[in-house]
N, CA, C and O atoms as a MOPAC input file, in Angstrom:
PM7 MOZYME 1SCF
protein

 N     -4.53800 1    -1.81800 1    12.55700 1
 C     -5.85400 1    -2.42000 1    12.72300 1
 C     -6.00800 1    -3.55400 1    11.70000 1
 O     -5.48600 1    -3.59500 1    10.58600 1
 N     -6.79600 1    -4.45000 1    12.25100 1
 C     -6.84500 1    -6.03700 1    11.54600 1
 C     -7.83400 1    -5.53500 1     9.93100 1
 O     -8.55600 1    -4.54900 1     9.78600 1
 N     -7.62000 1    -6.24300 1     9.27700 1
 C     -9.24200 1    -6.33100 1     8.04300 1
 C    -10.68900 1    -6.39500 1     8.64000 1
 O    -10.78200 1    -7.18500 1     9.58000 1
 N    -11.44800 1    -5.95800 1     8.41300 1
 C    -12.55900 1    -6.16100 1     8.46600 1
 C    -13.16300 1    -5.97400 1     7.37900 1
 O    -13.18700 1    -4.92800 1     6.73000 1
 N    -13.82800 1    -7.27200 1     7.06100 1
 C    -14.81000 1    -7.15500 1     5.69400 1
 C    -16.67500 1    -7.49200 1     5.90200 1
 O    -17.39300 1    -7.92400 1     6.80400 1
 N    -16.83100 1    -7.07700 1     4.72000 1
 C    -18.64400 1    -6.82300 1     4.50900 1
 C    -18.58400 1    -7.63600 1     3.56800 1
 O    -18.13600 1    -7.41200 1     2.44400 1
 N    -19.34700 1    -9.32700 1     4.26100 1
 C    -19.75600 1    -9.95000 1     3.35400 1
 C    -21.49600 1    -9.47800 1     2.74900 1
 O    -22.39400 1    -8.84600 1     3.30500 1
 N    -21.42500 1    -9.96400 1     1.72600 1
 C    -22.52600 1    -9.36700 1     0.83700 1
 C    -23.20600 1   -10.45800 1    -0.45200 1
 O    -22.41700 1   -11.02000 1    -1.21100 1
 N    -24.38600 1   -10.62600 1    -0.56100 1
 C    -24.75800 1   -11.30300 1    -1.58800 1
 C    -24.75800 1   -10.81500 1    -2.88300 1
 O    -25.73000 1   -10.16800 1    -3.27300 1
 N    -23.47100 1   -11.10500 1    -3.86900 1
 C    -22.58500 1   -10.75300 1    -5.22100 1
 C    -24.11700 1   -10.65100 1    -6.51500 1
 O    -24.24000 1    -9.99600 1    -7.55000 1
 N    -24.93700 1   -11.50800 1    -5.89700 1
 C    -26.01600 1   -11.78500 1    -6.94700 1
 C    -27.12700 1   -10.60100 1    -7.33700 1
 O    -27.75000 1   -10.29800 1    -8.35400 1
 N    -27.01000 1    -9.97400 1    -5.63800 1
 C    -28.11000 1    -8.74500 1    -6.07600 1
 C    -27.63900 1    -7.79200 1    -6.44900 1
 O    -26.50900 1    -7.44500 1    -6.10700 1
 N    -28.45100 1    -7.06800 1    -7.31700 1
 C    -27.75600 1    -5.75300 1    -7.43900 1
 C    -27.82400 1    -4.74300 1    -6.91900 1
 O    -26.93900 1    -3.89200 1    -7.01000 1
 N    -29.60800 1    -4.51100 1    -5.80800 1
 C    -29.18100 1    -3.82200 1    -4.92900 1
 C    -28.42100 1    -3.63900 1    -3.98200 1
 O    -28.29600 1    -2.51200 1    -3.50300 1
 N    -27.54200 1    -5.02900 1    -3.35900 1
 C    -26.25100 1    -5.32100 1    -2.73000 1
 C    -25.24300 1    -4.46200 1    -3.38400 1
 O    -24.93000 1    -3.36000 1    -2.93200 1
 N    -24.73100 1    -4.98800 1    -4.46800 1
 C    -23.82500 1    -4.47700 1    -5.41600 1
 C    -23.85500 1    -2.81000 1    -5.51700 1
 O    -22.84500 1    -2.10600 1    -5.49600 1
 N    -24.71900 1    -2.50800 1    -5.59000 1
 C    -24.85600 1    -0.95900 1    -5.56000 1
 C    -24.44400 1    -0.02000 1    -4.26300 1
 O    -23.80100 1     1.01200 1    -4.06800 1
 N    -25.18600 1    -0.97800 1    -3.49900 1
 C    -24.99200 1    -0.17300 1    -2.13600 1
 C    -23.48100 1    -0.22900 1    -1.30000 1
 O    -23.02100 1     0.41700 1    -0.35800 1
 N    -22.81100 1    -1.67900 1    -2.40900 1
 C    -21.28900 1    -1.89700 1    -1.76200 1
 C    -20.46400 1    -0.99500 1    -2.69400 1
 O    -19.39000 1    -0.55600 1    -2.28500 1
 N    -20.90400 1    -0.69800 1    -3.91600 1
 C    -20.69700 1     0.77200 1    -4.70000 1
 C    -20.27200 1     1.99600 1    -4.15000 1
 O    -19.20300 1     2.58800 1    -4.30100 1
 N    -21.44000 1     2.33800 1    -3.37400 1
 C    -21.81400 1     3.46200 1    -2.63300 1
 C    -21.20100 1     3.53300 1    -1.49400 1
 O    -20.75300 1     4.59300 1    -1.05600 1
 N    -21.12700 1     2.57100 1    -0.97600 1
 C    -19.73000 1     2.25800 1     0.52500 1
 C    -18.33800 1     2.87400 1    -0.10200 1
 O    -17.78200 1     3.75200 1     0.55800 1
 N    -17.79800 1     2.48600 1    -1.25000 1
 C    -16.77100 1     2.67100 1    -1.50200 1
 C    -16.38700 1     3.77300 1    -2.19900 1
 O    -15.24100 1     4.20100 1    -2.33500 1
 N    -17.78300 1     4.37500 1    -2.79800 1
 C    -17.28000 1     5.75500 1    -3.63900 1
 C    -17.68400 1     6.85800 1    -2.14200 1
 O    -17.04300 1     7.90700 1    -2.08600 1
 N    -18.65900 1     6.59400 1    -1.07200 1
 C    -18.49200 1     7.28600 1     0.14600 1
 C    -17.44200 1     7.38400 1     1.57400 1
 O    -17.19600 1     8.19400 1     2.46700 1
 N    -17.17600 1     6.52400 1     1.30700 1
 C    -16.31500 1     6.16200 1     2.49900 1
 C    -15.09600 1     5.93100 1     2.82300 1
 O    -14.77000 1     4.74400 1     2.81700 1
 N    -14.07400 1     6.93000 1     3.19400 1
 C    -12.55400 1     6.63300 1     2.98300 1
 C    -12.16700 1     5.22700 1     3.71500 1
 O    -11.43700 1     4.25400 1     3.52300 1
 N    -13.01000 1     5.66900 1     4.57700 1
 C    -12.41900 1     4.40400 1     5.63500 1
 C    -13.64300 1     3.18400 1     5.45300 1
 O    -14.78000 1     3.65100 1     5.53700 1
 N    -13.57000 1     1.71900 1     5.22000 1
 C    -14.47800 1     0.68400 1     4.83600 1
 C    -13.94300 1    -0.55300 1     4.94900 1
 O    -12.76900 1    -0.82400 1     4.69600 1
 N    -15.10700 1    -1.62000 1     5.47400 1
 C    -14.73600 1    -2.98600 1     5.18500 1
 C    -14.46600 1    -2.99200 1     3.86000 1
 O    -14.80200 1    -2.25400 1     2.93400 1
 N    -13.57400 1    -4.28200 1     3.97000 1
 C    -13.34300 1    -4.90300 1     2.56400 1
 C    -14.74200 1    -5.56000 1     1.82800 1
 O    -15.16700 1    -6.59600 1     2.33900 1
 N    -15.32300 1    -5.11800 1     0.89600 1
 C    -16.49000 1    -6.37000 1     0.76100 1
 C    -16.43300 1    -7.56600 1    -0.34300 1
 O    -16.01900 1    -7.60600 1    -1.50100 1
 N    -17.11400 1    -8.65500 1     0.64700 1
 C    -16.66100 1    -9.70500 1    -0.33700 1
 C    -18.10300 1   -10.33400 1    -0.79400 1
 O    -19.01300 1   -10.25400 1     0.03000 1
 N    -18.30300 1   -10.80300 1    -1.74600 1
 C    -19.30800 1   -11.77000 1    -2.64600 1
 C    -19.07300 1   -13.15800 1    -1.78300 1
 O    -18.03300 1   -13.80600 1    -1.66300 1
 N    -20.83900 1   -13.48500 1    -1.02700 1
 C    -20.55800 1   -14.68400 1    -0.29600 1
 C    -20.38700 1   -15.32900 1    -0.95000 1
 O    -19.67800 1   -16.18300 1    -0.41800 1
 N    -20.65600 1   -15.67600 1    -2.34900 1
 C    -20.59200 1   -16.45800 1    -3.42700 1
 C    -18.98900 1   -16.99600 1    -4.08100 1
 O    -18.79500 1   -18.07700 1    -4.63800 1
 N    -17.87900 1   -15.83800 1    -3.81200 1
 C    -16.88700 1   -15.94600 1    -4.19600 1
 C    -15.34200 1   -16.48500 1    -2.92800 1
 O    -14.15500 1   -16.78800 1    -3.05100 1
 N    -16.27000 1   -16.34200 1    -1.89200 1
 C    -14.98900 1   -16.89500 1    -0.93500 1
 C    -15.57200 1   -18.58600 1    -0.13800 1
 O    -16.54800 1   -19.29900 1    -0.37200 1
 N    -14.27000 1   -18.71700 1     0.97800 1
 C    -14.82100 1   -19.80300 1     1.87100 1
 C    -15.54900 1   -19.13400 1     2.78000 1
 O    -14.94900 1   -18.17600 1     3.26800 1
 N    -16.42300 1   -19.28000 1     3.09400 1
 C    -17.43300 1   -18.95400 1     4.15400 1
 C    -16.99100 1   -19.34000 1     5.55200 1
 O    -16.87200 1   -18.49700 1     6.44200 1
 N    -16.75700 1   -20.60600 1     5.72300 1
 C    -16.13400 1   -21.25200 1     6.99900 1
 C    -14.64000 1   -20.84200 1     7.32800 1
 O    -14.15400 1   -21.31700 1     8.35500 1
 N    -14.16000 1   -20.31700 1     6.83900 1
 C    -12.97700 1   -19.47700 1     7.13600 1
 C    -13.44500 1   -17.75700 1     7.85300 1
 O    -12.77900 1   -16.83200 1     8.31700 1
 N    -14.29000 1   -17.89000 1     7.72200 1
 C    -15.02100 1   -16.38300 1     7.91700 1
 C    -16.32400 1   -16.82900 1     9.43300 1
 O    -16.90400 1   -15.98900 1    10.12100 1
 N    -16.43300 1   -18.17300 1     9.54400 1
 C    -17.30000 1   -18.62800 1    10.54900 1
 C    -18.79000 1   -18.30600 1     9.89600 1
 O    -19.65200 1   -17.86600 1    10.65600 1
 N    -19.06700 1   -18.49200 1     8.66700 1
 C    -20.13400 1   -17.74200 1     8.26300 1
 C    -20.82700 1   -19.11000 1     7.40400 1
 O    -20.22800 1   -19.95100 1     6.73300 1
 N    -21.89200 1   -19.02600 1     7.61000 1
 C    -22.30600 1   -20.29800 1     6.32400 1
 C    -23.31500 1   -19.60800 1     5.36800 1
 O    -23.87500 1   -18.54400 1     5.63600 1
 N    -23.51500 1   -20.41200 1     4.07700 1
 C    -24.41000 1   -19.75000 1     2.79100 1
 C    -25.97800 1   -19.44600 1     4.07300 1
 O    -26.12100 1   -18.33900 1     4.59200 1
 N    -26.44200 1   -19.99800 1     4.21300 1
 C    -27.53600 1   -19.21700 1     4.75500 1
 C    -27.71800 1   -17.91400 1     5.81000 1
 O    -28.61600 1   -17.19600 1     6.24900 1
 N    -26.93800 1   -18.01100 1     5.86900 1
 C    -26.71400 1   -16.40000 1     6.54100 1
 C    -26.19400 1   -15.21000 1     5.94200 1
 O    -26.24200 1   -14.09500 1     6.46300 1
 N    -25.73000 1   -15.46400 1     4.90700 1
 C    -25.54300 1   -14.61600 1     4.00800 1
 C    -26.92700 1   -14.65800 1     3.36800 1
 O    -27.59100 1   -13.62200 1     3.41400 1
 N    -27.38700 1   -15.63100 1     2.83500 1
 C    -28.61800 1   -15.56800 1     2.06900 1
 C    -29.58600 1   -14.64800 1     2.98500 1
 O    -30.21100 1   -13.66200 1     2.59700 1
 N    -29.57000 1   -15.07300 1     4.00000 1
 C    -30.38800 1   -14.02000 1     5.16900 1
 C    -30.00800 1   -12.26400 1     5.16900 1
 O    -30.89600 1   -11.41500 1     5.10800 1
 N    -28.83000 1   -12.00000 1     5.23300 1
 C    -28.57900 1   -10.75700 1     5.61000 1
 C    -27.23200 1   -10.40700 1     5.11000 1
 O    -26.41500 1   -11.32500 1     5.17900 1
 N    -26.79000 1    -9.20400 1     4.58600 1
 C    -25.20400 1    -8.77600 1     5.20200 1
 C    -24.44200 1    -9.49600 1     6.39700 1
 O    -24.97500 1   -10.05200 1     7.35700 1
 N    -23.18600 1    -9.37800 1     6.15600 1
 C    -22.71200 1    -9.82900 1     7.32900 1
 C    -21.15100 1    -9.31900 1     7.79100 1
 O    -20.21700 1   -10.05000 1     7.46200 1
 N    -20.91300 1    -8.28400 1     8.42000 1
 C    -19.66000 1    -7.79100 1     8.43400 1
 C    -19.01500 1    -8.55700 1    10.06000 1
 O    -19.41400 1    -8.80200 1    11.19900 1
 N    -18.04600 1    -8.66500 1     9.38800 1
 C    -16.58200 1    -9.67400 1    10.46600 1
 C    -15.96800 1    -8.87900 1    10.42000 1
 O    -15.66300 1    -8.44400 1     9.30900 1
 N    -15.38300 1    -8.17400 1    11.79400 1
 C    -14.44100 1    -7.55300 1    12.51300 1
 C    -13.35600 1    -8.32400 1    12.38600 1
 O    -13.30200 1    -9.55100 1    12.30600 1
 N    -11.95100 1    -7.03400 1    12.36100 1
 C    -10.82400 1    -7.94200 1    11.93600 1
 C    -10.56800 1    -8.94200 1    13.66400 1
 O     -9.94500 1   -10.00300 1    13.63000 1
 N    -10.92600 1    -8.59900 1    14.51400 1
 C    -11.21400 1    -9.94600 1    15.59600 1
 C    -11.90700 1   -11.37500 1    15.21800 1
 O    -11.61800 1   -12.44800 1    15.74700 1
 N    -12.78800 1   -11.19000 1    14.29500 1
 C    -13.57700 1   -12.30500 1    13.86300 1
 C    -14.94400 1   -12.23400 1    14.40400 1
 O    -15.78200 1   -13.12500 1    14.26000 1
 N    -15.10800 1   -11.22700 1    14.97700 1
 C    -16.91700 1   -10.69000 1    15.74000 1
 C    -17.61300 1   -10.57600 1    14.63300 1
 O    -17.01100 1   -10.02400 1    13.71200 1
 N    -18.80500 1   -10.95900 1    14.40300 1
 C    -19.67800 1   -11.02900 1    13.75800 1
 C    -20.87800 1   -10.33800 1    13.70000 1
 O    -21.54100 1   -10.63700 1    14.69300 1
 N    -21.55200 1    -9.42100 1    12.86800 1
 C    -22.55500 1    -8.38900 1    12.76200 1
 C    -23.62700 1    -8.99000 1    11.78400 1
 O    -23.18200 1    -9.61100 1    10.81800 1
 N    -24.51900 1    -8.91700 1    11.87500 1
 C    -25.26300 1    -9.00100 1    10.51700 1
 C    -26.56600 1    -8.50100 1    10.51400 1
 O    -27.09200 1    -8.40200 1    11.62200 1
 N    -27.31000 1    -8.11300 1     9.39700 1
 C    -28.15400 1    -7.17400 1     8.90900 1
 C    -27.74800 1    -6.01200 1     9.30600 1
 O    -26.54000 1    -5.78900 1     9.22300 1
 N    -28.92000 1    -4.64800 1    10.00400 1
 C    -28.46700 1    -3.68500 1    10.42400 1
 C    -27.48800 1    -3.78600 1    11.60600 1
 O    -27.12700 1    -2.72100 1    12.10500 1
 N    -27.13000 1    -4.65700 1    11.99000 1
 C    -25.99300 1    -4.73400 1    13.12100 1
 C    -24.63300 1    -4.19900 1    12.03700 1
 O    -23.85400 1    -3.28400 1    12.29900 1
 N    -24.62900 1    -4.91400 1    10.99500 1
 C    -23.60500 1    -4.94200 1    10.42200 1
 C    -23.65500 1    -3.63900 1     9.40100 1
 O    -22.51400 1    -3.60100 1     8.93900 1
 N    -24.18400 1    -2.88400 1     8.99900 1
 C    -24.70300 1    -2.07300 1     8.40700 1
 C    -24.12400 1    -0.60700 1     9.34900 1
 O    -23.30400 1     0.15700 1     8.84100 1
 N    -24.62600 1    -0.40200 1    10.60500 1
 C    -23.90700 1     0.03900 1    11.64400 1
 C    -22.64500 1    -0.15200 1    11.91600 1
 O    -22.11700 1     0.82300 1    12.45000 1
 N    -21.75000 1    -1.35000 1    11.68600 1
 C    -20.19400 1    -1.31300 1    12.07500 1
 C    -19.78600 1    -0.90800 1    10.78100 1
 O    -18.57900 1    -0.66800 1    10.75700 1
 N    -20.52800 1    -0.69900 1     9.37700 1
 C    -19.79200 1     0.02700 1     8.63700 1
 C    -20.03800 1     1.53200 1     8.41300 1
 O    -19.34300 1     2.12500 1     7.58700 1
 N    -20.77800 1     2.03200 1     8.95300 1
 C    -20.88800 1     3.33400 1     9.70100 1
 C    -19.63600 1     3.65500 1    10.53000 1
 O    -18.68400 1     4.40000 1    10.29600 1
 N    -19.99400 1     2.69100 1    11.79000 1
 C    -18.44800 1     3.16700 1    12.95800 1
 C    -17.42800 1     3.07300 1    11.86700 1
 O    -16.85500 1     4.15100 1    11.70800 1
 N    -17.02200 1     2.12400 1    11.06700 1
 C    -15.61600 1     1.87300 1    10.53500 1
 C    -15.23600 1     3.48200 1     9.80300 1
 O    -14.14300 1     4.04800 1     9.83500 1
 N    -16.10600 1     3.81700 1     9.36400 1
 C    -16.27600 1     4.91700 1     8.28900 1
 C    -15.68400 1     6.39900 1     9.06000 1
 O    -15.10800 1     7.35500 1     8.54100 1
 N    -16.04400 1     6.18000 1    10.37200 1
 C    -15.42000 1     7.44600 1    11.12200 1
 C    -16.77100 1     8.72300 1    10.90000 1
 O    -17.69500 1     8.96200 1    10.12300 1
 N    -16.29200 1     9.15000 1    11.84500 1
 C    -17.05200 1    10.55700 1    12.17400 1
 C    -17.14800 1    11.42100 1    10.78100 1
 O    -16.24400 1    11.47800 1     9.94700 1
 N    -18.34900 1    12.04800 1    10.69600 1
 C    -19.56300 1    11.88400 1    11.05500 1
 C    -20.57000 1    10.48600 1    11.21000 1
 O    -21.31900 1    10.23900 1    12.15500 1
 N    -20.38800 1     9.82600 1    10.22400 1
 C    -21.20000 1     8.47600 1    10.04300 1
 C    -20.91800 1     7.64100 1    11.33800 1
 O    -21.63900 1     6.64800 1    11.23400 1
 N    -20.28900 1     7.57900 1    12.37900 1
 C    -20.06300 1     6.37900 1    13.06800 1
 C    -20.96900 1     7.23200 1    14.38000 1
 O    -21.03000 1     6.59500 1    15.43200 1
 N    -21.47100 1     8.23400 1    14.36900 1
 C    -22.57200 1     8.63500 1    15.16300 1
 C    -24.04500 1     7.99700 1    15.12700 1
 O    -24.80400 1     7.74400 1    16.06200 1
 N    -24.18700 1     7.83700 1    13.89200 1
 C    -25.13100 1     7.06900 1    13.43200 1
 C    -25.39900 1     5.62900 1    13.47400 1
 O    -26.50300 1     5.11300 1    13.64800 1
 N    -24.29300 1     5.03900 1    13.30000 1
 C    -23.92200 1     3.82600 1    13.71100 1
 C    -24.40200 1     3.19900 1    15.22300 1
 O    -25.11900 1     2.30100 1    15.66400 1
 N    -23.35500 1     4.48500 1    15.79800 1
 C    -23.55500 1     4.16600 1    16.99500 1
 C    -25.21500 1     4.39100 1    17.90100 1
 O    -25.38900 1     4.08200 1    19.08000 1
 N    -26.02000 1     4.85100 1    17.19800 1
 C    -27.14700 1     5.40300 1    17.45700 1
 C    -28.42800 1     3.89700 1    16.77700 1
 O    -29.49200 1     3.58500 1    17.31200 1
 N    -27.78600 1     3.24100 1    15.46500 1
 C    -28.29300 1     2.04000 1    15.34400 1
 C    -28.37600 1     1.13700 1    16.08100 1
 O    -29.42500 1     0.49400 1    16.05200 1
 N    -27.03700 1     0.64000 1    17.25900 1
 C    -26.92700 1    -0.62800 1    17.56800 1
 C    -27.62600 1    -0.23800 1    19.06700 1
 O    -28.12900 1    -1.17200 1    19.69200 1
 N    -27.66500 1     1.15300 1    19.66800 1
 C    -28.18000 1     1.25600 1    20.97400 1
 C    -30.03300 1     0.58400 1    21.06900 1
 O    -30.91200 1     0.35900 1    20.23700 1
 N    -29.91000 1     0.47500 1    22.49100 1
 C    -31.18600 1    -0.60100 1    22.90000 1
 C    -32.23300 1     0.44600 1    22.43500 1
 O    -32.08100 1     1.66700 1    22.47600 1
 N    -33.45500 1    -0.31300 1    21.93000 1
 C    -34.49000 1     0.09300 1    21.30600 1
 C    -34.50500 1     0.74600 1    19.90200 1
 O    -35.26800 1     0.50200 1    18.96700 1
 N    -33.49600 1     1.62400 1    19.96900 1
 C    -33.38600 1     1.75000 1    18.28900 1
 C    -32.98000 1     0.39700 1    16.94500 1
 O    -33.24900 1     0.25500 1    15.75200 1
 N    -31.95600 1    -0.64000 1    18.33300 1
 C    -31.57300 1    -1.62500 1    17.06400 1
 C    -32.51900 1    -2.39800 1    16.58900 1
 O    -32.37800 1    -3.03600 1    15.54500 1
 N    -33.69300 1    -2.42100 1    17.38700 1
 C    -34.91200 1    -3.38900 1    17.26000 1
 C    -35.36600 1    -2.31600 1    16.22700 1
 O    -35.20600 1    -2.96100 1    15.19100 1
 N    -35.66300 1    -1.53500 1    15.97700 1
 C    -36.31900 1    -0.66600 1    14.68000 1
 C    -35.55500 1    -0.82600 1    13.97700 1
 O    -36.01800 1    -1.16400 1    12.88800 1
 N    -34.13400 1    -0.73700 1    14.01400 1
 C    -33.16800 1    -0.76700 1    12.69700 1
 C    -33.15200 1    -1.97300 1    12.27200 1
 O    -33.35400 1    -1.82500 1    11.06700 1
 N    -32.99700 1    -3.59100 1    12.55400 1
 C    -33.36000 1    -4.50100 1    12.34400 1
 C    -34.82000 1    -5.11800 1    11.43800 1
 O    -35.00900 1    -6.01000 1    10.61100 1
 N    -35.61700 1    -4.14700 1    12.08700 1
 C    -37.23000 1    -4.48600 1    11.67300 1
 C    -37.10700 1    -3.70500 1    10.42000 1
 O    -37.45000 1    -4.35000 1     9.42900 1
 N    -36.75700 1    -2.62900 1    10.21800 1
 C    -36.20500 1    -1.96600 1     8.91000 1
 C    -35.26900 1    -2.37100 1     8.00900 1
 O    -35.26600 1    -1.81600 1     6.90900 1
 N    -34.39100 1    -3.31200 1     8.27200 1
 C    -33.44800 1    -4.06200 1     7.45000 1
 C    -34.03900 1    -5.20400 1     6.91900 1
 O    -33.94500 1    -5.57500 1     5.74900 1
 N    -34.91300 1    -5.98400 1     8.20300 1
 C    -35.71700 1    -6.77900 1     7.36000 1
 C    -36.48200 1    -6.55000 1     5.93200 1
 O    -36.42400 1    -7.12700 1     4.84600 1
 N    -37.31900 1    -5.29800 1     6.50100 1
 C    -38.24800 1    -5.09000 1     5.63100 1
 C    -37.73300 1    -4.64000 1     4.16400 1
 O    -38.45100 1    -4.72000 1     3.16700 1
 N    -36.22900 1    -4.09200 1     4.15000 1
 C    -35.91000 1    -3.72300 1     2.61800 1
 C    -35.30200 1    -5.08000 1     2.24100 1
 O    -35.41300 1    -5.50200 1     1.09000 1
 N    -34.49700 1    -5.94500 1     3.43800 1
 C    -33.64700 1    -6.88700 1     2.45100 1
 C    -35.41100 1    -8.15400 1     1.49000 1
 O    -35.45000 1    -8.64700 1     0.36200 1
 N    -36.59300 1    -8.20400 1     2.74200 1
 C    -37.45300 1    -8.84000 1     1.89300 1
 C    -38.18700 1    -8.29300 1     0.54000 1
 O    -38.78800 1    -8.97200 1    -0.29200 1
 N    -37.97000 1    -6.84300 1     0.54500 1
 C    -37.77700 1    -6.15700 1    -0.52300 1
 C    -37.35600 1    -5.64700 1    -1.66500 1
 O    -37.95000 1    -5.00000 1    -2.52700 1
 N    -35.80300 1    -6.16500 1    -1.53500 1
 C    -35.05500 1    -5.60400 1    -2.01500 1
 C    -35.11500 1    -5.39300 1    -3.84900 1
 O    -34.47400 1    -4.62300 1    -4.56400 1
 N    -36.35100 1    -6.60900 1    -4.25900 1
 C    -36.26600 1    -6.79800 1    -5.99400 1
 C    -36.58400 1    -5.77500 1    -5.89300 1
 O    -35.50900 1    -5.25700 1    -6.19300 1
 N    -37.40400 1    -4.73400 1    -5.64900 1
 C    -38.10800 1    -3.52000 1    -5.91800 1
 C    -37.30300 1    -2.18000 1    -6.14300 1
 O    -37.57600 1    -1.14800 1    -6.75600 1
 N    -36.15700 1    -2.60600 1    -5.37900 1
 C    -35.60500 1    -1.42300 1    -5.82300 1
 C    -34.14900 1    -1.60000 1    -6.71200 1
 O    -33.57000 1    -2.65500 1    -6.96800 1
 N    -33.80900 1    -0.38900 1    -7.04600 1
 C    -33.21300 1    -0.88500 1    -8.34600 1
 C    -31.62800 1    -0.94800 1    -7.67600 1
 O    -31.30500 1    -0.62300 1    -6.53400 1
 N    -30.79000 1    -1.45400 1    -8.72800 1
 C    -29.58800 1    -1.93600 1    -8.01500 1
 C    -29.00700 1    -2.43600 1    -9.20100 1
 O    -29.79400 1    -2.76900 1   -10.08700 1
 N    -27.51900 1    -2.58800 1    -9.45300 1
 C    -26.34200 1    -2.48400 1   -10.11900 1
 C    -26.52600 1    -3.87700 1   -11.22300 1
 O    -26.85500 1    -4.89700 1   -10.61700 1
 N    -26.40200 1    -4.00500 1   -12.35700 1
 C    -26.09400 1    -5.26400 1   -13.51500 1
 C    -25.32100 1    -5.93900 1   -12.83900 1
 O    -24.46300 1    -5.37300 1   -12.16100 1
 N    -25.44200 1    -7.35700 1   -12.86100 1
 C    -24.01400 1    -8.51300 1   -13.01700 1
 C    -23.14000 1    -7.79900 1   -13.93600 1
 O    -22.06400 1    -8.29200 1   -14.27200 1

C-alpha cells in the first residue's frame, strides 16, 4: 500500500497533540506532516487549505479534509476505529461531522494542546 499522509498545521498545538495521540494510538496511520515544513504543490494542496482544515492525501493522491480527513484516519487505523470512520463520511452524518469540525477547528485556542 502507497503512503498516505495527514497534513496538519505544525503551529498549533492542539494539532500537534492530537497528531501525538494518532501515533501513540494507532498502529496503523498516515504519515503526518507540518504544512509549514513541506511543498504543498507536490501534495496538490495550497497554504490556505491547510490554514482551513486538516488535510489527509491518500497514497492515490485523493484528497480529504477536515472531518473527511479525520475519518480516513480512522479507516487507515483498522478495526475497531475504521467503523467509525466509516459512520463519519456516510450521508447526513458527514454534514454533522463537518459542522463539528468546524466548530472545534474555530475553536481550537481554547483547548489545550502540545508546546512548539
Amino acid at each position: 500500500m502507497a503512503t498516505s499522509y495527514l497534513v496538519f498545521d505544525g503551529e498549533c498545538g492542539f494539532c500537534r497533540k492530537w497528531v501525538r495521540h494518532m501515533r501513540t494510538w494507532f498502529r496503523k496511520h498516515p504519515t503526518p506532516i507540518a504544512y509549514q515544513s513541506v511543498d504543498l504543490l507536490s501534495f496538490g494542496l495550497t497554504a490556505d487549505q491547510c490554514k482551513e482544515a486538516v488535510q489527509f492525501v491518500s497514497g492515490r493522491g485523493e484528497i480529504s479534509s477536515g472531518s473527511d480527513a479525520a475519518a480516513r484516519v480512522l479507516i487507515t487505523a483498522g478495526f475497531p476505529y475504521s467503523i467509525a470512520g466509516w459512520v463519519m463520511l456516510a450521508p447526513g452524518v458527514s454534514h454533522i461531522a463537518q459542522y463539528a469540525y468546524k466548530w472545534v477547528a474555530n475553536n481550537r485556542h481554547r483547548f489545550s494542546g502540545d508546546p512548539l
